[in-house]
C-alpha positions, 0 to 999 in steps of 0.5 A: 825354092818348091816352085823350081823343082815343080815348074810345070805343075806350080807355074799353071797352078798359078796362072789357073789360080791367078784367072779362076780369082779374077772370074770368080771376082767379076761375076760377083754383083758387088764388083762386075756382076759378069765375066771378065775376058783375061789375057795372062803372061807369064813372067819368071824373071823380075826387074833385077833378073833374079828369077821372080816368077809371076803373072801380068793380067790384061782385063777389059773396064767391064764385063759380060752379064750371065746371059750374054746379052749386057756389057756393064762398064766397071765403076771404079777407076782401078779394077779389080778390087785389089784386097779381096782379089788378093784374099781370093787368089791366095785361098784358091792357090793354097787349097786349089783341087786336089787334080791340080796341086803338086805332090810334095813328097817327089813323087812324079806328076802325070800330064794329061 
């Protein structure tokens, strides 16, 4: 399994990834027109303890306006949107920047 091998480097490119759809989500005017707050945790072991790795998102019902100054309540029942969140997520994992994707090819990462 890739992600074993490159832990440290794939796990935060997850829970980026993870955020940056969520935020990119809610500040689009069709869902929350704002920007959400995010609680990310990670979890690397699924129900049966097998290693499963993936991440729980706690968010608010609502979201901050652009200027700071306007709470607007979500008006939907279940937030977020979970197909377009899902599109999202997967484009951002996949073709994350170039600074935050593993080197496939063994060669060793640096953090900063």
């Amino acid at each position: 399994m890739l992600i074993r091998s490159k832990q440290k480097v794939l796990l935060s490119l997850l829970m980026r990834s993870s955020a940056d759809a969520l935020q990119k989500l809610s500040l689009d005017k069709k869902f929350l027109g704002g920007q959400v707050g995010i609680l990310e945790i990670l979890h690397t072991w699924g129900s049966t303890l097998e290693y499963h790795p993936h991440v729980h998102c706690l968010i608010p019902g609502g979201a901050i306006t652009e200027k700071g100054t306007i709470w607007r309540e979500s008006r939907k029942k279940f937030l977020p949107a979970v197909r377009p969140l899902s599109k999202l997520f997967r484009g951002i994992f996949l073709s994350g920047p170039a600074n935050r994707r593993p080197p496939l090819n063994g060669a060793s990462t640096t953090s900063h």
